[in-house]
SEMARTI-147397 format. One record per residue: x, y, z of N, C-alpha, C in turn. Coordinates in steps of 0.02 Angstrom, whole numbers, padded with zeros to 5 digits, always signed. Layout:
% residues N
XYZXYZXYZ
...
This chain:
% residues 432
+00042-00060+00000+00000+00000+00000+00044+00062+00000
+00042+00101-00048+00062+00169-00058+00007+00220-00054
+00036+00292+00002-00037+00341-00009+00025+00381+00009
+00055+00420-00033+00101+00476-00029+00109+00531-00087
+00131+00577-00077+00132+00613-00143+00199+00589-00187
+00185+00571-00250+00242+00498-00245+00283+00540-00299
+00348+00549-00306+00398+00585-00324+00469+00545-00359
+00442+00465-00301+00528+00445-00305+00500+00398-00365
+00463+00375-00383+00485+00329-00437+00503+00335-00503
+00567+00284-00529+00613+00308-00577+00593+00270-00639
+00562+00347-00688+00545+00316-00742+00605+00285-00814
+00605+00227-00840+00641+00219-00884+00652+00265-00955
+00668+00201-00992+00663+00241-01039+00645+00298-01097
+00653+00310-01130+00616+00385-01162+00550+00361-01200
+00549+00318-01233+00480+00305-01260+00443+00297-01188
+00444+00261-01125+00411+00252-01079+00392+00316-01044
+00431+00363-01035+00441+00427-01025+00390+00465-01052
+00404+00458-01120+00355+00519-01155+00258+00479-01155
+00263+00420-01146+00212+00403-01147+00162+00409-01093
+00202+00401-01042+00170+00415-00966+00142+00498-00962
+00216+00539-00982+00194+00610-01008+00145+00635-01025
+00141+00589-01082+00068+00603-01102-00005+00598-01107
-00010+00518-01037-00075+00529-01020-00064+00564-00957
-00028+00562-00923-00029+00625-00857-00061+00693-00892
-00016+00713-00946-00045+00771-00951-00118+00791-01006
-00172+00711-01001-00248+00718-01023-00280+00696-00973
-00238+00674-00901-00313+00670-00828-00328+00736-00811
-00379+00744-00813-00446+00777-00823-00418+00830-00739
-00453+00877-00746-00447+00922-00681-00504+00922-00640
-00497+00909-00577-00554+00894-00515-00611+00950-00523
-00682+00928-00516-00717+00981-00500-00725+00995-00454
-00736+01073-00426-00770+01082-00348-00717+01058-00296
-00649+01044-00300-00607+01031-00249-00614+00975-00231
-00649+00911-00257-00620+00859-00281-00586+00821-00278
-00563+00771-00286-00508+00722-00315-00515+00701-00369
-00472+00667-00424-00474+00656-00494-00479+00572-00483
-00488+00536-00477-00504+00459-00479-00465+00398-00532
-00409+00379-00543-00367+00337-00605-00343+00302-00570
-00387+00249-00634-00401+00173-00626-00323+00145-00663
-00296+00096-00654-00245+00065-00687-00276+00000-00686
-00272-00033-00737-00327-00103-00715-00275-00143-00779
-00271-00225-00775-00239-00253-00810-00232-00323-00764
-00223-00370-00808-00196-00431-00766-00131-00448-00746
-00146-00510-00696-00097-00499-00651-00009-00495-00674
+00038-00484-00678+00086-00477-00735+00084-00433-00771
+00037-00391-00779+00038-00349-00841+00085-00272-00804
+00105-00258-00763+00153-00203-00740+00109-00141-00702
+00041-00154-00674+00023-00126-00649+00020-00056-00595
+00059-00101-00534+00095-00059-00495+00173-00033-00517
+00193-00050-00564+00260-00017-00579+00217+00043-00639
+00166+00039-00664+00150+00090-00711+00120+00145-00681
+00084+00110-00617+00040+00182-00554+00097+00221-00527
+00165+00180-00499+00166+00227-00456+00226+00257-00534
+00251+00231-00578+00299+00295-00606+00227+00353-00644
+00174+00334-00654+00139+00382-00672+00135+00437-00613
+00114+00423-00573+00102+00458-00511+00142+00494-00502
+00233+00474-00486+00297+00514-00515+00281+00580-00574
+00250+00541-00629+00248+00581-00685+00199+00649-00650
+00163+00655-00638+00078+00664-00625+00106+00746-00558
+00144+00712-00538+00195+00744-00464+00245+00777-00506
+00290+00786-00559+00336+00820-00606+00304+00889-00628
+00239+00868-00648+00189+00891-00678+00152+00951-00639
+00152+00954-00573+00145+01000-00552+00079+00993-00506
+00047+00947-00502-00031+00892-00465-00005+00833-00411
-00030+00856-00367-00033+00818-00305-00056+00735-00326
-00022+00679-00322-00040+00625-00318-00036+00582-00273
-00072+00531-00267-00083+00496-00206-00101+00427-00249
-00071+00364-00211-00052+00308-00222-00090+00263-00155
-00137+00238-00219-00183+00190-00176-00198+00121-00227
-00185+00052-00172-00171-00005-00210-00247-00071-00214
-00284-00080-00243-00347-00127-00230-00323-00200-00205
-00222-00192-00182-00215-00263-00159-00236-00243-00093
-00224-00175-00073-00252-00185-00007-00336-00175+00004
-00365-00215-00013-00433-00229-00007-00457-00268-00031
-00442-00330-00022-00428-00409-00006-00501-00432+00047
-00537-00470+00005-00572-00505+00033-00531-00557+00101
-00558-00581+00146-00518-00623+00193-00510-00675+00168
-00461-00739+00197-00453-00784+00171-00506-00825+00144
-00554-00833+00208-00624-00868+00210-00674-00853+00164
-00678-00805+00140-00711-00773+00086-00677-00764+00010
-00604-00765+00023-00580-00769-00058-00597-00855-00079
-00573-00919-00019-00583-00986-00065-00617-01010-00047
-00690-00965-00029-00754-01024-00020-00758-01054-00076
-00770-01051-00137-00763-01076-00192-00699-01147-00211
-00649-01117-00166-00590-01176-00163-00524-01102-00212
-00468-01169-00191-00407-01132-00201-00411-01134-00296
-00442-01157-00305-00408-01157-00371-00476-01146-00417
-00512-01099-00417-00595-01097-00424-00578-01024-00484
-00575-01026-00528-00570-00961-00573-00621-00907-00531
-00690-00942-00563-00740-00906-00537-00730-00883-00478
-00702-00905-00422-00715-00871-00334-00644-00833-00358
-00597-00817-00398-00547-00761-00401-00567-00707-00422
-00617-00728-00482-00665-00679-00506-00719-00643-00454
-00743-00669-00418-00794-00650-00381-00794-00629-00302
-00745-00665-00299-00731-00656-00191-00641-00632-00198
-00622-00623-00236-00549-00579-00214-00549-00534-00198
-00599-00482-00199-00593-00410-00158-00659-00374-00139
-00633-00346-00096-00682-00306-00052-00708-00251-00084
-00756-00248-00132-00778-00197-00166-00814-00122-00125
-00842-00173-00065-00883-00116-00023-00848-00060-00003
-00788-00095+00036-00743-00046+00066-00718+00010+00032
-00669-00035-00033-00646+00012-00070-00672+00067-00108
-00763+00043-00115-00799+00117-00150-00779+00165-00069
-00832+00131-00029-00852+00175+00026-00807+00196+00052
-00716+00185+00055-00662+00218+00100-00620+00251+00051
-00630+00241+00002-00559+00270-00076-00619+00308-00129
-00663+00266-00165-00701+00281-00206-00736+00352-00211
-00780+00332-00186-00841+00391-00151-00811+00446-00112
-00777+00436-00057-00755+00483-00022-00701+00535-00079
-00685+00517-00118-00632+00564-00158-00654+00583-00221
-00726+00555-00242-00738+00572-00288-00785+00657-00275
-00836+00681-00308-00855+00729-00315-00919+00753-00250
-00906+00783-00231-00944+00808-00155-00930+00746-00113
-00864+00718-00106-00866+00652-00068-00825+00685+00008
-00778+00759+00019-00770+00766+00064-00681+00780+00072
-00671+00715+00016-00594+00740+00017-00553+00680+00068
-00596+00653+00113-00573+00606+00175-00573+00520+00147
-00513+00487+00158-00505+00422+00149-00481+00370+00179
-00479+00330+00186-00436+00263+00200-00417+00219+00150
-00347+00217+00152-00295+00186+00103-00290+00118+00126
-00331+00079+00153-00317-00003+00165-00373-00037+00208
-00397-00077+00177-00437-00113+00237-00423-00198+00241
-00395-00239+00216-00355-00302+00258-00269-00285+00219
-00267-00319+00275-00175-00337+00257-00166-00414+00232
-00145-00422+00163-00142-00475+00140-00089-00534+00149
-00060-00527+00187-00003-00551+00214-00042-00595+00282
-00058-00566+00319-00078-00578+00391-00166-00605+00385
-00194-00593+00338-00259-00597+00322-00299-00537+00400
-00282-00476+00420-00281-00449+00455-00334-00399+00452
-00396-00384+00464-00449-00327+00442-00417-00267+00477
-00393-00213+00428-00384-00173+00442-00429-00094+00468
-00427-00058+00501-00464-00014+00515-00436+00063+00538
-00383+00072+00471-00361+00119+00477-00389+00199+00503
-00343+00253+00525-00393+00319+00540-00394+00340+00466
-00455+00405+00463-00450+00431+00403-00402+00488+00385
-00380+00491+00326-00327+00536+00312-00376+00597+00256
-00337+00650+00234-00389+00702+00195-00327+00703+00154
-00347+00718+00093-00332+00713+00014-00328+00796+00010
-00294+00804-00032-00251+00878-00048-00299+00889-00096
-00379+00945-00106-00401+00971-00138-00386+00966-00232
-00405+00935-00251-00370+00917-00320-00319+00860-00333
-00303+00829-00285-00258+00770-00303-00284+00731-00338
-00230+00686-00369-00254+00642-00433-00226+00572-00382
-00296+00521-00391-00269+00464-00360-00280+00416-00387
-00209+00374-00369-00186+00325-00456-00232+00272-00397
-00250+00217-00421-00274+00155-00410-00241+00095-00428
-00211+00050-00427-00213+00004-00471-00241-00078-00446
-00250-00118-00487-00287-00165-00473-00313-00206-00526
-00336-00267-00502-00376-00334-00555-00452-00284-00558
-00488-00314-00636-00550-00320-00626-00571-00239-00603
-00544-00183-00613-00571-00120-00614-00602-00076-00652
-00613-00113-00717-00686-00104-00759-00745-00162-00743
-00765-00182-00697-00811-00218-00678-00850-00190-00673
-00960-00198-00652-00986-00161-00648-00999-00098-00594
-00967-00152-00539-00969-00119-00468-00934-00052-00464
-00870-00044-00509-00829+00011-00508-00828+00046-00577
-00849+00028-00632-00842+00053-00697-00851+00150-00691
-00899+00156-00679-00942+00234-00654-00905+00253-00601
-00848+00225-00566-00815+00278-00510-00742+00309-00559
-00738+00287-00600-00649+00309-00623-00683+00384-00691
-00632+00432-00656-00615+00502-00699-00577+00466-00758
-00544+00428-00762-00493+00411-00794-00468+00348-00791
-00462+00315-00844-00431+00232-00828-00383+00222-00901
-00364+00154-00865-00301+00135-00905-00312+00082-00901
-00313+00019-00958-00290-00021-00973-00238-00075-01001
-00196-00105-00944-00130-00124-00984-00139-00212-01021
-00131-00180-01077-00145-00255-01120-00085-00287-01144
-00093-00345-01083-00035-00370-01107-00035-00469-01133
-00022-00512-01173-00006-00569-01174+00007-00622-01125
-00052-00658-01103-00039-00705-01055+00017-00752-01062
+00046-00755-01092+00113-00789-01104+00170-00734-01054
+00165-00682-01080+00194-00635-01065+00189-00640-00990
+00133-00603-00959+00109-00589-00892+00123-00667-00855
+00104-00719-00869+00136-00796-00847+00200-00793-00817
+00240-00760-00892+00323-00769-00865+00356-00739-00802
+00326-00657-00801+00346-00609-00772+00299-00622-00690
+00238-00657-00677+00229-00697-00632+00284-00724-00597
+00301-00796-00632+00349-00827-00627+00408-00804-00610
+00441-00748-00636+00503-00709-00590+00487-00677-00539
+00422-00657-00526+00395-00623-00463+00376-00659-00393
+00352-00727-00410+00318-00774-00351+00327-00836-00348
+00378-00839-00425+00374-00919-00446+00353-00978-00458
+00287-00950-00493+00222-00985-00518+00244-01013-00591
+00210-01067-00611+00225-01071-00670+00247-01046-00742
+00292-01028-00777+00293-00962-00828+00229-00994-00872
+00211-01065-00864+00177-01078-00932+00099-01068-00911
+00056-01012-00945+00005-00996-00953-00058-01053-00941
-00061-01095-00978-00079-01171-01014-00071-01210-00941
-00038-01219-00898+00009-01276-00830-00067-01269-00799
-00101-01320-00763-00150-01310-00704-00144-01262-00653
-00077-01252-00644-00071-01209-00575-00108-01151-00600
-00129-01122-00679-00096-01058-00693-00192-01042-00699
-00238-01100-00685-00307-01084-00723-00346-01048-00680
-00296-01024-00620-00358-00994-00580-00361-00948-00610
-00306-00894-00605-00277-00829-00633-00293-00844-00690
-00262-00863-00743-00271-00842-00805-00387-00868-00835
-00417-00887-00804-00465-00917-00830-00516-00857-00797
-00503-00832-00738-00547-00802-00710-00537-00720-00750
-00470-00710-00799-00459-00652-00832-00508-00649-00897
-00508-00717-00916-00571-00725-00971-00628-00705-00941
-00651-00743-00901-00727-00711-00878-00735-00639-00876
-00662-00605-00843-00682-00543-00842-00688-00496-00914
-00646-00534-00937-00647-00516-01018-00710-00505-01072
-00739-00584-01050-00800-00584-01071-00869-00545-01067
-00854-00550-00986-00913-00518-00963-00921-00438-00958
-00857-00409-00940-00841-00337-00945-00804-00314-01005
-00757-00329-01046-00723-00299-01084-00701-00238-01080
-00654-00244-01038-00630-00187-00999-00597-00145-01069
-00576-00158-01121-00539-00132-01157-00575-00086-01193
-00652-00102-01190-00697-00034-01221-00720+00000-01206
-00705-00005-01103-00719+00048-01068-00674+00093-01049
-00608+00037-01050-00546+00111-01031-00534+00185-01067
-00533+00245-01045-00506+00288-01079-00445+00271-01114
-00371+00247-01075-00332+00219-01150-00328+00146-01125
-00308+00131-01182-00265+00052-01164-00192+00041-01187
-00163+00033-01151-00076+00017-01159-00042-00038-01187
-00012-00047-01222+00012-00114-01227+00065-00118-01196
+00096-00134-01134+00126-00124-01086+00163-00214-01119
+00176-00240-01178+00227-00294-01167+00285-00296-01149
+00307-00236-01182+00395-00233-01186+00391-00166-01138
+00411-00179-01055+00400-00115-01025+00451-00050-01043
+00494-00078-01078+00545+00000-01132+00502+00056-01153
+00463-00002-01181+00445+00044-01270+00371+00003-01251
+00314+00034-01206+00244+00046-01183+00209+00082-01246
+00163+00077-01292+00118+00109-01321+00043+00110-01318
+00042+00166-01351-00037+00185-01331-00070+00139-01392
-00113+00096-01388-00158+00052-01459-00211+00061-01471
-00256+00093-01398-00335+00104-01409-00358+00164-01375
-00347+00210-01404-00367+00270-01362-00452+00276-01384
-00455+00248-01323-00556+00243-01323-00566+00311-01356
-00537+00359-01319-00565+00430-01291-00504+00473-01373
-00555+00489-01420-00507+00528-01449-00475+00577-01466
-00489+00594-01381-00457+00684-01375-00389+00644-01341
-00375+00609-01327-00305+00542-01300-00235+00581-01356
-00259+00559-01410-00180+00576-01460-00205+00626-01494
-00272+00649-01511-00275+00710-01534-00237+00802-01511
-00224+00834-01563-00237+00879-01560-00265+00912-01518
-00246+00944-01439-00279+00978-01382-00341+01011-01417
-00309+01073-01468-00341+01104-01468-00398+01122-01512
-00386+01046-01556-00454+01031-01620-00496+01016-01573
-00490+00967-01531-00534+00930-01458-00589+00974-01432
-00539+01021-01411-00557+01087-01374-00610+01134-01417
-00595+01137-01486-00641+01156-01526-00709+01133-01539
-00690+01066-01559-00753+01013-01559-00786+01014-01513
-00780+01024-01433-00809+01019-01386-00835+01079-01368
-00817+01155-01372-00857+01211-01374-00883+01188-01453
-00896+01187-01497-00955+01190-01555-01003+01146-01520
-00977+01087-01495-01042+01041-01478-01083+01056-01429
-01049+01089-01372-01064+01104-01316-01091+01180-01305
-01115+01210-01361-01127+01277-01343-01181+01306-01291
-01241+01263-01309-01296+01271-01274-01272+01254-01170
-01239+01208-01191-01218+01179-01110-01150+01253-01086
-01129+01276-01159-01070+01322-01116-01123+01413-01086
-01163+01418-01135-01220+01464-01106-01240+01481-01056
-01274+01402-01035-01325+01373-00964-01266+01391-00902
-01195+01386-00926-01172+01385-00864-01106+01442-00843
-01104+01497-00902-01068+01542-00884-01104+01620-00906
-01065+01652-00897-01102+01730-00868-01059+01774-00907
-01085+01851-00893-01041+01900-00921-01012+01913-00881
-00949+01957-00876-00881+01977-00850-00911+01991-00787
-00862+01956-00723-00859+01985-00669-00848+02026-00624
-00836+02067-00571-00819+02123-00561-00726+02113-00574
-00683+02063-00564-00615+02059-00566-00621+02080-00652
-00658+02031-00691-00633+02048-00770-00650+02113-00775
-00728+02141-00746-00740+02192-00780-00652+02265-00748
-00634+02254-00701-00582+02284-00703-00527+02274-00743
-00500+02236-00749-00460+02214-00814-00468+02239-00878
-00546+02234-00866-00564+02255-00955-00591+02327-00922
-00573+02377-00901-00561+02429-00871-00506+02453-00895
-00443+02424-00872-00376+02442-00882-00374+02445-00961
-00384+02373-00975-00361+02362-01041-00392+02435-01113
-00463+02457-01099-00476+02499-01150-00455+02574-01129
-00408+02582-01070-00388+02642-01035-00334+02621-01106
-00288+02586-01095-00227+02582-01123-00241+02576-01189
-00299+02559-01238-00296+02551-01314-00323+02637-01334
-00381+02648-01280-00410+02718-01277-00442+02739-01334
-00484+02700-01363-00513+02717-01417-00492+02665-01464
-00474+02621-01464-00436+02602-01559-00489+02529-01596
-00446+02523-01618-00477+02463-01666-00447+02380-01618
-00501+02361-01599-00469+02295-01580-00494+02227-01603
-00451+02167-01610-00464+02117-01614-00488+02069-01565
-00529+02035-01576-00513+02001-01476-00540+01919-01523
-00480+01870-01508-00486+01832-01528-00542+01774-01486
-00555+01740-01497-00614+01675-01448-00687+01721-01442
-00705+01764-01460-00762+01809-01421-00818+01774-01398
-00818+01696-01391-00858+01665-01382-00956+01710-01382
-00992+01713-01329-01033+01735-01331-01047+01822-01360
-00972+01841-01330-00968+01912-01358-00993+01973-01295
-01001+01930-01249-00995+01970-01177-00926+02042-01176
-00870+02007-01161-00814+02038-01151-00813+02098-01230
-00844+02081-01276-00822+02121-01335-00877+02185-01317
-00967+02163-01288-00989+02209-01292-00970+02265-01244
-00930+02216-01180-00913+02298-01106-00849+02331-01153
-00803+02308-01172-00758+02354-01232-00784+02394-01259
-00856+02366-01296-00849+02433-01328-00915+02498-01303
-00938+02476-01228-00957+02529-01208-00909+02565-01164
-00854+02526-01180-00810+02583-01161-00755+02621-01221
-00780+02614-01271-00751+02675-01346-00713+02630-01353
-00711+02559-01358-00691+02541-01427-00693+02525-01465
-00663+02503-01522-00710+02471-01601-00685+02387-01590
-00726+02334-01593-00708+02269-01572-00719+02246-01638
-00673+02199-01661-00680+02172-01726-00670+02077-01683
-00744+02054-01686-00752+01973-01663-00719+01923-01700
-00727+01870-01680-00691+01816-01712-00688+01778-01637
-00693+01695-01688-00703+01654-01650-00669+01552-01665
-00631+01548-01666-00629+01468-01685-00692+01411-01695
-00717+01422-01650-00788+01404-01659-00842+01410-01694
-00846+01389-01747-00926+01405-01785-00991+01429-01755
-00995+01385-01697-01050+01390-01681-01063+01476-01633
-01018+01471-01599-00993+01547-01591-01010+01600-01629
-00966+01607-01674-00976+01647-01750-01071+01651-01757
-01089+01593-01776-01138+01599-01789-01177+01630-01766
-01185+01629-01690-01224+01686-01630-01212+01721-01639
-01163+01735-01651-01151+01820-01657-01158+01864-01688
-01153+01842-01756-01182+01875-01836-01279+01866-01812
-01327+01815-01788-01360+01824-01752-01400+01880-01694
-01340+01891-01672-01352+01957-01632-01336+02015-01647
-01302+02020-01742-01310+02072-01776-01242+02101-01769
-01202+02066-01748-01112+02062-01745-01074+02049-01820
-01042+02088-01838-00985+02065-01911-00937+02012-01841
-00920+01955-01852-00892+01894-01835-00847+01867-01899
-00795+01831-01868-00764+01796-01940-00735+01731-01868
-00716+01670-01907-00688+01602-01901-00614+01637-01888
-00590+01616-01829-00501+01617-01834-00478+01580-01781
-00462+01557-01802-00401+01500-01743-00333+01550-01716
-00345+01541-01664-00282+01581-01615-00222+01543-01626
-00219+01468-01685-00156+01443-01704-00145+01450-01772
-00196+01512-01779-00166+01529-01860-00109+01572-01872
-00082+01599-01937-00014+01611-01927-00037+01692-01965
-00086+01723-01989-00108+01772-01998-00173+01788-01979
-00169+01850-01917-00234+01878-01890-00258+01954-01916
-00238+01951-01974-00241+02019-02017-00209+02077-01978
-00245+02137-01999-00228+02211-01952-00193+02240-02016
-00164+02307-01975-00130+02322-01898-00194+02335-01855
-00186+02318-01796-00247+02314-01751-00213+02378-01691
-00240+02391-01674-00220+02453-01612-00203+02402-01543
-00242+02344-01539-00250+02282-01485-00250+02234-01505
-00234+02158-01466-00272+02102-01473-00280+02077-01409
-00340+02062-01396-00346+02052-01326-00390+01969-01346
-00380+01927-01298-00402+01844-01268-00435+01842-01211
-00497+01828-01214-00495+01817-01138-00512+01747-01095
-00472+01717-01081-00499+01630-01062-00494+01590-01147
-00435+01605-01184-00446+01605-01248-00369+01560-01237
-00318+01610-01245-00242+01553-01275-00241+01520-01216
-00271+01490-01143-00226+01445-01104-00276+01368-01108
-00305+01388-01185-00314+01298-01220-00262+01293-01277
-00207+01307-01296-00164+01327-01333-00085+01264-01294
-00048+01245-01324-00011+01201-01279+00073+01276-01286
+00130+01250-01241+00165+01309-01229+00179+01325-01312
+00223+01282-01338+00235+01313-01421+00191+01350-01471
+00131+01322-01458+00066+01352-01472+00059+01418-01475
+00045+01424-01388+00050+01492-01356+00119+01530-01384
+00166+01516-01393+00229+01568-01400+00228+01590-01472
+00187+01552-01513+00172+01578-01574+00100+01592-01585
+00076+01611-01554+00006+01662-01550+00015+01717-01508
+00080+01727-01488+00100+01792-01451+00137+01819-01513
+00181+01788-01555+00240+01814-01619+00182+01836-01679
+00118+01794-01686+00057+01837-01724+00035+01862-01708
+00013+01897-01644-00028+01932-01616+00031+02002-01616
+00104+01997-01613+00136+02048-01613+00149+02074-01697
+00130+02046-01761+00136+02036-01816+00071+02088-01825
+00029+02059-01809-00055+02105-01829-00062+02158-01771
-00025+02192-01726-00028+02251-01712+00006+02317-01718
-00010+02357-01730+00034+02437-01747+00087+02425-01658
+00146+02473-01692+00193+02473-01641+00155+02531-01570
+00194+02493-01527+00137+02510-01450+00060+02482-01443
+00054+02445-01515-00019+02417-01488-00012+02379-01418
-00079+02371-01402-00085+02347-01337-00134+02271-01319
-00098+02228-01315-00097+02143-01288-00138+02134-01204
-00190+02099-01220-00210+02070-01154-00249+02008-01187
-00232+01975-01117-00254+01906-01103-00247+01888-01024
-00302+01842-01052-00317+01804-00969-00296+01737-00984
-00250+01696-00905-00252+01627-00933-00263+01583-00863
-00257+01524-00844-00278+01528-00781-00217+01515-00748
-00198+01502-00691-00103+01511-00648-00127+01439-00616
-00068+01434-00632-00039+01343-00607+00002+01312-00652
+00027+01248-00619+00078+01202-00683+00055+01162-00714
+00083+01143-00761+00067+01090-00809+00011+01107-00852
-00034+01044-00896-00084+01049-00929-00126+00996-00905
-00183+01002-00916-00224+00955-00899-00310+00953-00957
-00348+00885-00956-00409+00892-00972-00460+00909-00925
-00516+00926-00946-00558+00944-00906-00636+00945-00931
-00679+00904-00889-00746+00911-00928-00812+00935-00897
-00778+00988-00832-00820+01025-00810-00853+01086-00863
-00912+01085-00844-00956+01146-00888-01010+01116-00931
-00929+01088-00986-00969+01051-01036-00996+00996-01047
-00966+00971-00998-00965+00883-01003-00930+00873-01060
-00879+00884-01099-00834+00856-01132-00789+00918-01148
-00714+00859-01156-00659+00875-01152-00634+00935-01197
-00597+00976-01140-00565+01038-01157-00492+01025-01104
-00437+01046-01161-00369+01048-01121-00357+01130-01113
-00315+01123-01057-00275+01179-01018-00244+01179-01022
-00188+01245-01014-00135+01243-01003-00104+01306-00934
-00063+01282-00902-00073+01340-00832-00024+01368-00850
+00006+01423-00812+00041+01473-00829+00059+01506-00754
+00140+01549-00736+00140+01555-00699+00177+01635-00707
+00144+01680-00672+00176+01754-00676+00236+01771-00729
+00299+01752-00682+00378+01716-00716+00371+01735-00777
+00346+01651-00785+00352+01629-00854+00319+01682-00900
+00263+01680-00906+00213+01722-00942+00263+01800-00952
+00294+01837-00891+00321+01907-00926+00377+01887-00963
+00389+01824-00947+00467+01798-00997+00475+01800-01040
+00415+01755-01065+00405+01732-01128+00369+01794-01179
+00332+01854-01158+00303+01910-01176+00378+01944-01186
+00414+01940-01153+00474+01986-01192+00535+01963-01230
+00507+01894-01241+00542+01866-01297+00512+01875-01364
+00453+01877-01369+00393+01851-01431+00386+01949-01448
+00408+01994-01418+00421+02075-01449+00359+02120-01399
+00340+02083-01325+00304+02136-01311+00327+02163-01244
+00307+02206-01221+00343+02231-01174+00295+02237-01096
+00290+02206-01047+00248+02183-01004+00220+02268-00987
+00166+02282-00965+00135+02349-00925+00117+02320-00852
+00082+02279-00859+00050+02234-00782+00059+02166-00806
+00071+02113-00758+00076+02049-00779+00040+02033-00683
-00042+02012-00664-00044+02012-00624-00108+01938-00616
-00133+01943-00537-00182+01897-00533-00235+01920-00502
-00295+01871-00530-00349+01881-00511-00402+01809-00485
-00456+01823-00445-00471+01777-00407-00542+01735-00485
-00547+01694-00498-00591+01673-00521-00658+01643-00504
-00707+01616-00518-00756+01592-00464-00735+01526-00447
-00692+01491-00478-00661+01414-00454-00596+01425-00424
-00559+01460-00484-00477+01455-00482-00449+01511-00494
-00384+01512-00465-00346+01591-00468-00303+01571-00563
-00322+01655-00583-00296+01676-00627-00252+01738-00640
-00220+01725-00708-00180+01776-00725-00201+01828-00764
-00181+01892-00759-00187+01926-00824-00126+01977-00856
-00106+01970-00906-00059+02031-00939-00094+02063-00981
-00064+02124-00981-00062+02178-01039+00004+02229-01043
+00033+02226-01106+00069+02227-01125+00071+02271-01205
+00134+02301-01216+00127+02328-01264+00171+02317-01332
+00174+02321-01384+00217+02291-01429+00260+02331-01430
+00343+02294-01431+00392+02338-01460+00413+02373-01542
């Protein structure tokens, strides 16, 4: 049993590396303070706990609190794993673990309005020992890896933010057994039908591989690849994803957000002090909130939106609108401004550093740059609002005036502001 913020484990090689990389950085971001819930599920041999906790490592690099919790510790008792008998597929399938516990002490409690409070173990499998640990509290947003048999089953399918499936060759998983406990390497041997027969049933009956968000082929633990990304915002393009999911989601992004707050409406205070009249661009204008307080405050807003469906409202509400992707490489002008708001931090960093070098391209010299993005590390998915996936990217003071006076602008304020979930950033800035 591991429940720590896990740091030390040493990931191999570089394909293993970048792969872990990269589903760390598509688990989803907690709602409401939260915990994020990831499942690692695979049979026995398949590298389970060596893939939780270097993810978890990864997950902890990354800039997100993780916590390492194992489904060996929640072990049916002896008496209850071989009523069936020692060698019963079915009773491995059915009486190896304590499902109750583990919703009601790990599950539930960390998932969404669950409290934040857990217990990381309830028998000790060694001692056959019922454990009754105190409760511990989870760091507001932590991501907690799981791993375990049989964690697309029905009992647990609906508790995981996020799962993984490692698919690996019972030949394979046999051998690596066999160096672990010294069970038979051969798959096929009697010893081997509890384990390997009761993986069919689960196979059969659940097919965990069409419920996981990814599945791994974890044979050769070097060189790990991704084979079934259920979910195809997984290897996609953040920010086509991100697109697809505001067009689809417009009606749901409406229902649940507002016009500028008193923090933006100051911001967007400052910001038309400093353009003072001019011609501006404001890329994402989504609903077109932020464009209309601009321009009751004297300025001329020229919309645009990545989103169609966007666009479309807006010419609707009697708006000139045009289609533009904030990863395009011409935003016309010279513009007096270009202002974003909650716009480039779905953009990944390279992204972003070249939608700052166009945005300095399409403005007159001293035009004036603002954007909002939200402050924190790393990137993450997220399917609050919409119910489907939109990536982030966080940003931290530092960085953000750094990188603004590399890309030709020259910082004015680079500051923060409180959001209704999460603390954010804002700059404005002027071109050199």
């Amino acid at each position: 049993m591991m429940d720590r913020h896990c740091d030390s484990a040493e990931v191999g090689p570089a394909q293993r590396k970048q792969l872990l990389e990269q589903i760390a950085a598509r688990i989803p971001r907690a709602i409401d303070g939260s915990c994020v819930r990831v499942g690692v599920d695979g049979p026995d041999g398949s590298g389970k706990t060596m893939f939780a906790d270097e993810l978890a490592a990864t997950v902890d690099r990354l800039g997100r609190p993780a916590i390492r919790v194992s489904a060996d510790d929640f072990h049916n008792v002896r008496a209850v794993r071989y009523r069936l008998g020692r060698e019963s597929p079915v009773g491995f399938w059915l009486d190896s673990y304590d499902y109750e516990h583990l919703i009601a002490d790990v599950l539930d409690p960390l998932g969404p309005s669950g409290g934040n409070r857990y217990r990381p173990a309830a028998h000790d499998l060694k001692t056959d020992a019922v454990l009754d640990p105190p409760w511990r509290t989870a760091t507001p947003g932590a991501v907690v890896i799981i791993d375990g048999l049989f964690l697309h089953r029905q009992e647990l399918v609906d508790c995981w933010d996020f799962s993984i499936f490692l698919d690996v060759p019972f030949g394979v998983t046999a051998a690596r057994m066999a160096a672990r406990e010294g069970s038979n390497p051969d798959p096929q041997h009697p010893s081997m039908h509890r384990y390997i027969d009761a993986q069919r049933i689960y196979f059969s009956e659940c097919s965990p591989q069409s419920k996981a968000t990814v599945v791994v082929d974890n044979a050769d633990l070097d060189s790990p690849r991704l084979i079934l990304p259920i979910s195809d915002h997984v290897l996609a393009d953040p920010g086509d994803v991100t697109i697809e999911s505001y067009d689809g989601g417009i009606d749901q992004y409406l229902e649940t957000s507002s016009p500028p707050s008193e923090p933006v409406r100051r911001y967007l205070d400052r910001y038309a002090a400093l353009v003072a009249g001019g011609r501006v661009l404001e890329l994402g204008s989504g609903p077109g909130w932020d464009a209309d307080y601009l321009e009751s405050r004297g300025l001329c807003v020229e919309r645009s939106d990545a989103t169609p469906s966007f666009v479309a409202r807006l010419w609707a509400r009697g708006h000139n609108a045009r289609v533009l992707d904030a990863r395009d490489s011409n935003y016309g002008g010279p513009y007096d401004g270009v202002f974003a708001d909650a716009v480039l931090l779905h953009l990944s960093r390279p992204q972003f550093e070249q939608a700052l070098l166009t945005a300095h391209r399409a403005t007159r010299p001293r035009g004036v740059l603002g954007i909002t993005l939200k402050e924190g590390d790393g990137s993450a998915w997220s399917i609050a609002k919409l119910g489907r996936p939109r990536c982030f990217t966080y940003w931290r003071a530092e960085d953000l005036s750094n990188l603004l006076a590399r890309t030709g602008w020259a910082p004015e304020a680079v500051g923060h502001f409180d959001g209704r979930k999460e603390p954010w950033l804002f700059a404005l800035a002027r071109s050199r």
